[in-house]
mmCIF file of the N, C-alpha and C atoms, coordinates in Angstrom:
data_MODEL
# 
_entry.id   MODEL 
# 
loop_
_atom_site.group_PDB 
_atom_site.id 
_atom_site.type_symbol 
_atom_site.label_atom_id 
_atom_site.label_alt_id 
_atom_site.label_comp_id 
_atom_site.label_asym_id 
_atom_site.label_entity_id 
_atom_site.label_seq_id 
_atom_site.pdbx_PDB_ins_code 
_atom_site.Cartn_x 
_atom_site.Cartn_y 
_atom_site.Cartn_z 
_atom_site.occupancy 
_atom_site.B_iso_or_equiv 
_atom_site.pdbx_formal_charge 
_atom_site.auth_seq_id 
_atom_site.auth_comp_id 
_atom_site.auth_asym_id 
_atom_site.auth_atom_id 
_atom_site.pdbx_PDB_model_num 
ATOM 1   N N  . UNK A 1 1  ? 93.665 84.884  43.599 1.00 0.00 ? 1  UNK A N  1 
ATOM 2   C CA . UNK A 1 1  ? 92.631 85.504  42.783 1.00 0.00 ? 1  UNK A CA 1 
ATOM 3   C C  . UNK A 1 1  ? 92.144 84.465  41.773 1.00 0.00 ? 1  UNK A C  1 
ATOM 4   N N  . UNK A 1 2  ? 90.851 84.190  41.793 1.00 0.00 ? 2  UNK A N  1 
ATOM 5   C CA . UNK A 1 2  ? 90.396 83.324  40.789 1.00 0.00 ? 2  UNK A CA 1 
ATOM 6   C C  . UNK A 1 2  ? 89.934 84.144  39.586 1.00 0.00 ? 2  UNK A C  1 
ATOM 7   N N  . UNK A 1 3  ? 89.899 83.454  38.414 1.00 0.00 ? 3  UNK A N  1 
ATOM 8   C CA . UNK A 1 3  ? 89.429 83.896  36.984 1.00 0.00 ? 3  UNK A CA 1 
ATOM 9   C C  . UNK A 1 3  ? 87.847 84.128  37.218 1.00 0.00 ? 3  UNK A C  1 
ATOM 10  N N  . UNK A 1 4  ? 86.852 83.383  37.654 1.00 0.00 ? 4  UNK A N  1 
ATOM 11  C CA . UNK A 1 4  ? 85.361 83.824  38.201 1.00 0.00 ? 4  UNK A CA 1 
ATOM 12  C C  . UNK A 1 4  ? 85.671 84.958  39.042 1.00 0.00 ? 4  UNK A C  1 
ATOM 13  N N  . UNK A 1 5  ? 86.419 85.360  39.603 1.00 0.00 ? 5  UNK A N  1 
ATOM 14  C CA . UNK A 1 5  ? 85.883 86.905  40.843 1.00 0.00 ? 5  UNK A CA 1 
ATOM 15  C C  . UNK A 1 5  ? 86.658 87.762  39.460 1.00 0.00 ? 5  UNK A C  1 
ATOM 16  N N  . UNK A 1 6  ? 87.266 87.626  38.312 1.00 0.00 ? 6  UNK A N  1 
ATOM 17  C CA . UNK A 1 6  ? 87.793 88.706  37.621 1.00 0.00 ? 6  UNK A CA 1 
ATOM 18  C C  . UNK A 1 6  ? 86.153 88.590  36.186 1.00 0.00 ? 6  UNK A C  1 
ATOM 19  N N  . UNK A 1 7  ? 85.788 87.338  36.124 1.00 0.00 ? 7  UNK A N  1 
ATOM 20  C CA . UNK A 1 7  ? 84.557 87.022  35.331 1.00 0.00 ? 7  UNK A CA 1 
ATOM 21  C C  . UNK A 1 7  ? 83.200 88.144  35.900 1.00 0.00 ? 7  UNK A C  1 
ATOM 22  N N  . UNK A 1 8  ? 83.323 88.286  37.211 1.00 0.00 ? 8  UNK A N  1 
ATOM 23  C CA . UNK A 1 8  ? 82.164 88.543  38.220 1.00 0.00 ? 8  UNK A CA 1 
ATOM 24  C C  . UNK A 1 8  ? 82.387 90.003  37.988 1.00 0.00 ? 8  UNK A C  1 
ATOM 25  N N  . UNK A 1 9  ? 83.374 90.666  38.237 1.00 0.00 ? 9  UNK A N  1 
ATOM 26  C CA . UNK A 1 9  ? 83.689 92.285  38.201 1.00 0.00 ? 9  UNK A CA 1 
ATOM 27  C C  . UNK A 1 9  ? 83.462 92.565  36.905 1.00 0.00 ? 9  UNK A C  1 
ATOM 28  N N  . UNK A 1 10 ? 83.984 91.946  35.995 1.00 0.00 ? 10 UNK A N  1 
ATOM 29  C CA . UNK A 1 10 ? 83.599 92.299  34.114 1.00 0.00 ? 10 UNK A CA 1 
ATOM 30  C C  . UNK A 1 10 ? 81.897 92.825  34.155 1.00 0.00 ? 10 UNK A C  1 
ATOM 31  N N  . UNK A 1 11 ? 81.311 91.164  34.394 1.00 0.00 ? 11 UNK A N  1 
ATOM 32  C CA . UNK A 1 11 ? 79.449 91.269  34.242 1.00 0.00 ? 11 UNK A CA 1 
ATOM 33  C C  . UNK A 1 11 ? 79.233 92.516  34.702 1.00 0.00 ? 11 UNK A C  1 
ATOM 34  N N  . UNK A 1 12 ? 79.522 92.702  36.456 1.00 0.00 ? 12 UNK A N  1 
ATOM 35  C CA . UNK A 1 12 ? 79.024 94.014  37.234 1.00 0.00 ? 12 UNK A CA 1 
ATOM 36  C C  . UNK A 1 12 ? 79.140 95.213  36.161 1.00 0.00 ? 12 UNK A C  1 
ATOM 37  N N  . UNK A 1 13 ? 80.729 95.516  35.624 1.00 0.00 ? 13 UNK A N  1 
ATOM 38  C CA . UNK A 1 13 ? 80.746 96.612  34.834 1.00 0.00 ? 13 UNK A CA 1 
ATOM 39  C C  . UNK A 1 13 ? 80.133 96.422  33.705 1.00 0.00 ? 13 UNK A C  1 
ATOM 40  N N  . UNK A 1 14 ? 79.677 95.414  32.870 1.00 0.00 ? 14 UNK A N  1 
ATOM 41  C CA . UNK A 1 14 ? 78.999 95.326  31.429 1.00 0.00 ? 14 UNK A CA 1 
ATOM 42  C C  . UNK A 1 14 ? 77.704 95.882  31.665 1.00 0.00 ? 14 UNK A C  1 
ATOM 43  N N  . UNK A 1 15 ? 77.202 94.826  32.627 1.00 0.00 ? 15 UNK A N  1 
ATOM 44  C CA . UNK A 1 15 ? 75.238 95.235  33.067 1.00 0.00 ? 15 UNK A CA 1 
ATOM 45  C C  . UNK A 1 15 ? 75.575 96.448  34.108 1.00 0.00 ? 15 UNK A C  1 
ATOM 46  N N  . UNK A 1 16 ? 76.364 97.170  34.734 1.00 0.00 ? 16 UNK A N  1 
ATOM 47  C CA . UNK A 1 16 ? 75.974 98.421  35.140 1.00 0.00 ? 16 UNK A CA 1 
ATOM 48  C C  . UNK A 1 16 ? 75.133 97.761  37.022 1.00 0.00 ? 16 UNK A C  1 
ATOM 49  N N  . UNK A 1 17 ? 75.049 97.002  37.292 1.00 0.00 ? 17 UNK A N  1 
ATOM 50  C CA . UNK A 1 17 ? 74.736 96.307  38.535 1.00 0.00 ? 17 UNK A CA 1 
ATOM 51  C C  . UNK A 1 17 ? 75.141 94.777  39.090 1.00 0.00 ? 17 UNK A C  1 
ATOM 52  N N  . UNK A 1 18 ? 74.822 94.930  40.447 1.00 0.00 ? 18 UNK A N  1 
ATOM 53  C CA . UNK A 1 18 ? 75.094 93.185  40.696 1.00 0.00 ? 18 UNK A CA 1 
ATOM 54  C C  . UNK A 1 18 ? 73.737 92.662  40.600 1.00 0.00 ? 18 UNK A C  1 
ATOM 55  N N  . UNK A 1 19 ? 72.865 92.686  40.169 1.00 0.00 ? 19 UNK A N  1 
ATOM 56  C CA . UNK A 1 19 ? 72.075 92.096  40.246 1.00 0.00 ? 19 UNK A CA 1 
ATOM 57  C C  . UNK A 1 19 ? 71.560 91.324  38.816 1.00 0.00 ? 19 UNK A C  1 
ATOM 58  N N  . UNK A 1 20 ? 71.568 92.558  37.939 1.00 0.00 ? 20 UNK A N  1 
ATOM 59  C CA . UNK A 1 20 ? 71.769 91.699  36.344 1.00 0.00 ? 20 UNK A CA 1 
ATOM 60  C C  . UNK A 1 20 ? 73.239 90.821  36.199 1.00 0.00 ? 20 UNK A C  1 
ATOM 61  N N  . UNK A 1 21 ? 74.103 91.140  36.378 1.00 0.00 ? 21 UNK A N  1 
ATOM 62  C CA . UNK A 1 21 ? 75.435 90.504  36.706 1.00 0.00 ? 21 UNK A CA 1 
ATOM 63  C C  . UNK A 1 21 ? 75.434 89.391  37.428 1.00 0.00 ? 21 UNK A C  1 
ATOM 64  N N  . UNK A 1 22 ? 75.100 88.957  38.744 1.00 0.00 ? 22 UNK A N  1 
ATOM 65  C CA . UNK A 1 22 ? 74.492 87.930  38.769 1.00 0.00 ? 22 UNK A CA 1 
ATOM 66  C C  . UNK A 1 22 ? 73.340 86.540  38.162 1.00 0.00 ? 22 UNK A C  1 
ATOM 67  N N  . UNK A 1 23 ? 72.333 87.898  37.407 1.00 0.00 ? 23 UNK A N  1 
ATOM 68  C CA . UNK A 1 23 ? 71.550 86.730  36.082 1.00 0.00 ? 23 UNK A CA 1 
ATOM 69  C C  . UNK A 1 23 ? 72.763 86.440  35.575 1.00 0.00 ? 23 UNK A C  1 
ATOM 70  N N  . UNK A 1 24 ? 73.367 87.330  34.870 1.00 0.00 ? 24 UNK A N  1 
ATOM 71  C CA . UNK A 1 24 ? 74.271 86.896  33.742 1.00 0.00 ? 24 UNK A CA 1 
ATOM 72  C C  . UNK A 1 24 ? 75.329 85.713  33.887 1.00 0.00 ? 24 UNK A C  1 
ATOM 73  N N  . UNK A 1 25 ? 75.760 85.131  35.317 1.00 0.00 ? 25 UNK A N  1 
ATOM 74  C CA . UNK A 1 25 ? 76.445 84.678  35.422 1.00 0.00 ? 25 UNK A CA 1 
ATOM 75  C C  . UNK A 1 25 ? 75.879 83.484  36.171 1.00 0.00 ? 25 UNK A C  1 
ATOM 76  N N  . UNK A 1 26 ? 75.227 83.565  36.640 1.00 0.00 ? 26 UNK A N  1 
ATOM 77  C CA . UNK A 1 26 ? 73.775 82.085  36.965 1.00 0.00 ? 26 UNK A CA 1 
ATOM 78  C C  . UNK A 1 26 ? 74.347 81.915  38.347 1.00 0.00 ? 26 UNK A C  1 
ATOM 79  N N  . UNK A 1 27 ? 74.486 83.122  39.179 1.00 0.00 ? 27 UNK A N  1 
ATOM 80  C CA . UNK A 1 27 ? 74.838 83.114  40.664 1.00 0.00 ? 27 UNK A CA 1 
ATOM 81  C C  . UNK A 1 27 ? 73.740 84.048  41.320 1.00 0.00 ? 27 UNK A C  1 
ATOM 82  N N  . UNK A 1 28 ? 73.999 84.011  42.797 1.00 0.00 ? 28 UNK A N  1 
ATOM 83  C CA . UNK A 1 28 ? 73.040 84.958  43.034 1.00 0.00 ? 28 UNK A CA 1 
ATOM 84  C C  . UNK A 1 28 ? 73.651 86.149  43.710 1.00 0.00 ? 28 UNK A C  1 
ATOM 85  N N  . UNK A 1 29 ? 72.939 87.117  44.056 1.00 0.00 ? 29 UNK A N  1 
ATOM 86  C CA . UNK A 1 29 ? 73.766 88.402  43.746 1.00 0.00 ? 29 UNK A CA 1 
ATOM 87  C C  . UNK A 1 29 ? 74.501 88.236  45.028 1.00 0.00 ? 29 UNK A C  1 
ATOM 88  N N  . UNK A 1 30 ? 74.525 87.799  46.138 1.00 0.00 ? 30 UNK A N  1 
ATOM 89  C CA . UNK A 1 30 ? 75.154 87.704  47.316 1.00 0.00 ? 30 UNK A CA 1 
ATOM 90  C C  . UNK A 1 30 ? 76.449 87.231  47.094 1.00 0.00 ? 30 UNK A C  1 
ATOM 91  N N  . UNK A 1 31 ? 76.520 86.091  46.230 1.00 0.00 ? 31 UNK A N  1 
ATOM 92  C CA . UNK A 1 31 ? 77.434 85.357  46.057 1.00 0.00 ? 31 UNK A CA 1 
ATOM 93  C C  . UNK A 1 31 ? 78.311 86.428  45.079 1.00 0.00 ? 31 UNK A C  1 
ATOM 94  N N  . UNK A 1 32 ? 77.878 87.182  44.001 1.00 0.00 ? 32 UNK A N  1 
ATOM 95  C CA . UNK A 1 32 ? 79.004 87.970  43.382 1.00 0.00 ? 32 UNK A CA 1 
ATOM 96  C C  . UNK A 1 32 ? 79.382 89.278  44.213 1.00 0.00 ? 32 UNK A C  1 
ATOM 97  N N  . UNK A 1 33 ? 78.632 89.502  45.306 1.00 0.00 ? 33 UNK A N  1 
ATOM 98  C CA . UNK A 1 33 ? 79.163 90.318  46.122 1.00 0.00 ? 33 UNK A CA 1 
ATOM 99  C C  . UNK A 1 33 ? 80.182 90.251  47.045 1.00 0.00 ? 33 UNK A C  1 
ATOM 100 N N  . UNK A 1 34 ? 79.928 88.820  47.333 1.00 0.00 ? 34 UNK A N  1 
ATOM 101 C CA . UNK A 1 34 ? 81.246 88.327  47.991 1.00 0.00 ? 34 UNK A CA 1 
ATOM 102 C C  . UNK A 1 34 ? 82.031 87.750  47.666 1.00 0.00 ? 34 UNK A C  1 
ATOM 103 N N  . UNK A 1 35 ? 82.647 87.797  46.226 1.00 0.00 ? 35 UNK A N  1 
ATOM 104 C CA . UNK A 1 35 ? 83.346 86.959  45.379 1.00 0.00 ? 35 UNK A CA 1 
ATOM 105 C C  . UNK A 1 35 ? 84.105 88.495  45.003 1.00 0.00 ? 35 UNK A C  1 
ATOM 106 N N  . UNK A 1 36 ? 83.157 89.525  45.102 1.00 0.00 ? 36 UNK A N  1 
ATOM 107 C CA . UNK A 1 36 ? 83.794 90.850  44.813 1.00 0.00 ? 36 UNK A CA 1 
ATOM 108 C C  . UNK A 1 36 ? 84.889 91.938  45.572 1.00 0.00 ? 36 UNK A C  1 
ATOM 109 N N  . UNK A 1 37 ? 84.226 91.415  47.150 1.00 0.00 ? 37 UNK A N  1 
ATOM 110 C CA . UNK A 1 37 ? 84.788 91.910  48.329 1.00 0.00 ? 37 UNK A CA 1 
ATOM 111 C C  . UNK A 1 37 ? 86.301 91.013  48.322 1.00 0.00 ? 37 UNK A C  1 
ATOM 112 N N  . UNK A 1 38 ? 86.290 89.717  47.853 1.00 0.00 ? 38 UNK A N  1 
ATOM 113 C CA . UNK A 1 38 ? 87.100 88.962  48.333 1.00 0.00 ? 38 UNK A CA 1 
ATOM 114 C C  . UNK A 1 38 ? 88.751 89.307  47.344 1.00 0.00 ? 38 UNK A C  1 
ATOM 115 N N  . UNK A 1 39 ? 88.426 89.343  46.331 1.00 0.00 ? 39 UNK A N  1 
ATOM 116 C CA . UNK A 1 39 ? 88.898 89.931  45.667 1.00 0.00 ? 39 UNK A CA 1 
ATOM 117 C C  . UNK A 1 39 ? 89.591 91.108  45.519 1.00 0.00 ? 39 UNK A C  1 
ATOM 118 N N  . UNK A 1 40 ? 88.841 92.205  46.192 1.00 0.00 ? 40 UNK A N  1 
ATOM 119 C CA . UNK A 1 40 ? 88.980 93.470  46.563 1.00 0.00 ? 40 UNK A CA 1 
ATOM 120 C C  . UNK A 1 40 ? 90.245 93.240  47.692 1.00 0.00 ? 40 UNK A C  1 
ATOM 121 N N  . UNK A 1 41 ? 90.002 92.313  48.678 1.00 0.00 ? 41 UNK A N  1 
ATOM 122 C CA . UNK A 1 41 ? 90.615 91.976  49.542 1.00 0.00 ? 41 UNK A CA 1 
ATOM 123 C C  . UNK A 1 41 ? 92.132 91.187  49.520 1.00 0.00 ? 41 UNK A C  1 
ATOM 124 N N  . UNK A 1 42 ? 91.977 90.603  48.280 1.00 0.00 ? 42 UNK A N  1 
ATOM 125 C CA . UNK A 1 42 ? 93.328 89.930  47.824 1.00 0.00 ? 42 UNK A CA 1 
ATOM 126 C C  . UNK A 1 42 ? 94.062 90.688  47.227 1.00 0.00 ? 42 UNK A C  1 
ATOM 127 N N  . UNK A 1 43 ? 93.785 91.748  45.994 1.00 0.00 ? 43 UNK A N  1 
ATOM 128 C CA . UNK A 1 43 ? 94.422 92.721  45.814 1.00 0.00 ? 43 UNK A CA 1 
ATOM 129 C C  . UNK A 1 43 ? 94.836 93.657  46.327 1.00 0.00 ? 43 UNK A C  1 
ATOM 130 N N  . UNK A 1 44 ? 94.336 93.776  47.571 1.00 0.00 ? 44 UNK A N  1 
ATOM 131 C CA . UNK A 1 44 ? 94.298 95.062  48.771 1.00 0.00 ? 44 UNK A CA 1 
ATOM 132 C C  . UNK A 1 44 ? 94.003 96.828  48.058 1.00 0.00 ? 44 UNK A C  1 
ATOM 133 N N  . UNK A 1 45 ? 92.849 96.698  47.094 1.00 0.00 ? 45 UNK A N  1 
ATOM 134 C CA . UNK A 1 45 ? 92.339 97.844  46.948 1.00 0.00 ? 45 UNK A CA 1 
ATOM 135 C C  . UNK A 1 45 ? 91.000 97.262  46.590 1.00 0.00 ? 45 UNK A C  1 
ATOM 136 N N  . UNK A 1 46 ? 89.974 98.832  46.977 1.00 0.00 ? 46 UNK A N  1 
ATOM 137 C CA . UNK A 1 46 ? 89.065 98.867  46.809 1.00 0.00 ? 46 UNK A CA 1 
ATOM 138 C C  . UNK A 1 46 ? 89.071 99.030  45.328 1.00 0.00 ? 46 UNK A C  1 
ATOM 139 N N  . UNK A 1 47 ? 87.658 98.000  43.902 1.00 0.00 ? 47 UNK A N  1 
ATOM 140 C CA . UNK A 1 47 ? 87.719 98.274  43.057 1.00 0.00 ? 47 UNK A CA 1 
ATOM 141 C C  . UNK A 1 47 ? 86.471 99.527  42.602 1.00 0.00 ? 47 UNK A C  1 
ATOM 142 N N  . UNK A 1 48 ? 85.140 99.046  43.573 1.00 0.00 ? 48 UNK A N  1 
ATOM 143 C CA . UNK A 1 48 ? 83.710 99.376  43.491 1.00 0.00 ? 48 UNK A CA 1 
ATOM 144 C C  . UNK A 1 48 ? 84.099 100.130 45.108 1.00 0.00 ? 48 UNK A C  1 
ATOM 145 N N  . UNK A 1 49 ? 83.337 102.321 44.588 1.00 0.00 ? 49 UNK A N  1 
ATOM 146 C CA . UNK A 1 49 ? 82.703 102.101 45.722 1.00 0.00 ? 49 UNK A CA 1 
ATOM 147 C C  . UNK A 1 49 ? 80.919 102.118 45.545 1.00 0.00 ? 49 UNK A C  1 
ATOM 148 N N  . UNK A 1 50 ? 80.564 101.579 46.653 1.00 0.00 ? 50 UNK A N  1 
ATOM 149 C CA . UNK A 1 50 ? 78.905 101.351 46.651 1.00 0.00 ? 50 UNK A CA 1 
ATOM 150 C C  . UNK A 1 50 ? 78.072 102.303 47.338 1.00 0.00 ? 50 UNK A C  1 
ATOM 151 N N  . UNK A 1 51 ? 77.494 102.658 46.520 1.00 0.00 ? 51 UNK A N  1 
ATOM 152 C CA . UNK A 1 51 ? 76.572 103.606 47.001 1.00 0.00 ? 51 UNK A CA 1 
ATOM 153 C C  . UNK A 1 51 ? 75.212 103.232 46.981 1.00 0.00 ? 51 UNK A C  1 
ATOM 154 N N  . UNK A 1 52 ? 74.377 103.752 47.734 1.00 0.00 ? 52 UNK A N  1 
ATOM 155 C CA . UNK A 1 52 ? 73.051 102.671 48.100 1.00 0.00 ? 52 UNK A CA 1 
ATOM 156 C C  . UNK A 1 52 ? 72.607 101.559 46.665 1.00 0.00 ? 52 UNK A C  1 
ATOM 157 N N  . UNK A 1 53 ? 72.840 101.742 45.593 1.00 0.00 ? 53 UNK A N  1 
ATOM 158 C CA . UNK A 1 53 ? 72.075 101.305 44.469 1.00 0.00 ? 53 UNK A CA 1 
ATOM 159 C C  . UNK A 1 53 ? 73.078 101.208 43.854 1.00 0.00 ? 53 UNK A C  1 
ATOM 160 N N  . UNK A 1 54 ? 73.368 102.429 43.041 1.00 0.00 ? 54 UNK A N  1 
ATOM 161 C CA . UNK A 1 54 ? 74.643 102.508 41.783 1.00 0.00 ? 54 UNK A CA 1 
ATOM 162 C C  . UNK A 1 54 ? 75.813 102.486 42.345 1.00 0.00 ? 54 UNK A C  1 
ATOM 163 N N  . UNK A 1 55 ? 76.496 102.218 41.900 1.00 0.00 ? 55 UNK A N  1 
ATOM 164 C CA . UNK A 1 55 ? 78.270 101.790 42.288 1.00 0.00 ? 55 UNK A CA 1 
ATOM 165 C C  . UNK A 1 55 ? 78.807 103.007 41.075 1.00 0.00 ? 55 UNK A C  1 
ATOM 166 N N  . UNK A 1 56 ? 80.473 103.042 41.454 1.00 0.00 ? 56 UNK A N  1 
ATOM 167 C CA . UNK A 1 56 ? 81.024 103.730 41.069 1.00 0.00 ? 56 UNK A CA 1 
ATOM 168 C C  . UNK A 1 56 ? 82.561 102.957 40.653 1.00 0.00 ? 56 UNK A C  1 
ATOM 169 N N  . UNK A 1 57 ? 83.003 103.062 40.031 1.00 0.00 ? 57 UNK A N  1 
ATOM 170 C CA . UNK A 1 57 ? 84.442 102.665 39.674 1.00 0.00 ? 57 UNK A CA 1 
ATOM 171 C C  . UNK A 1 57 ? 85.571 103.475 40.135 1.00 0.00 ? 57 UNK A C  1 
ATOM 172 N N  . UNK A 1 58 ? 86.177 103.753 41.035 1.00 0.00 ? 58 UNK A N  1 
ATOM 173 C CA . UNK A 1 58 ? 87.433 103.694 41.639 1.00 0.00 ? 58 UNK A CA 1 
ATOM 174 C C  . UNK A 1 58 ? 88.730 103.622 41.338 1.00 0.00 ? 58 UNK A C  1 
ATOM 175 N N  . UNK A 1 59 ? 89.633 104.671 41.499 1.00 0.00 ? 59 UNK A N  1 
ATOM 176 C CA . UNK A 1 59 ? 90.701 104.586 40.257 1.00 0.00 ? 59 UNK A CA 1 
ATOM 177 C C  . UNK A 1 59 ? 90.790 103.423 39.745 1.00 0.00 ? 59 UNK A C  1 
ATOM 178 N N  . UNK A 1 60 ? 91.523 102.340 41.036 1.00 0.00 ? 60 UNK A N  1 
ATOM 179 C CA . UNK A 1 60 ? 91.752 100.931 41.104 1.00 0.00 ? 60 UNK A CA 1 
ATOM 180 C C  . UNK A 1 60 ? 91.090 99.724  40.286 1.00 0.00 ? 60 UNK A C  1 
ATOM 181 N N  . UNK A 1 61 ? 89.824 100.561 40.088 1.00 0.00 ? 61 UNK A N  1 
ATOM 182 C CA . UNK A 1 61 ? 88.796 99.639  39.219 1.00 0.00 ? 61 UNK A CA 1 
ATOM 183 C C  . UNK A 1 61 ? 88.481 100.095 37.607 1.00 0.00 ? 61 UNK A C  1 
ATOM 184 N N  . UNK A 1 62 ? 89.326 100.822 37.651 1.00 0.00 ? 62 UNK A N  1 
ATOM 185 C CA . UNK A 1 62 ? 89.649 101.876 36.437 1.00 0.00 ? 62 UNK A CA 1 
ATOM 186 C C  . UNK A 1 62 ? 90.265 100.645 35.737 1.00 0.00 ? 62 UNK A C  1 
# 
């Protein structure tokens, strides 16, 4: 787990999207999406679930 994919999940929850979250972090939103999944994947829980637009926080992401 790197300190940027725990940097990347913070932004998402501060700005409320990946897409301002990405401005905020001078990536593009693909890249914090898959910095997010990967993550998700190293911890072996889901943190975000995604719903077409807005996301939701997940116990795990609690």
């Amino acid at each position: 787990m790197l300190f940027r994919q725990i940097e990347y999940f913070q932004a998402i929850i501060e700005t409320g999207n990946f897409y301002q979250a990405a401005e905020k972090c001078n990536v593009s939103q693909s890249a914090i999406s898959q910095q997010i999944k990967k993550l998700e994947q190293e911890l072996g829980v889901k943190l975000l679930d995604r719903h077409n637009r807005p996301f939701s926080l997940t116990p795990a992401g609690e």
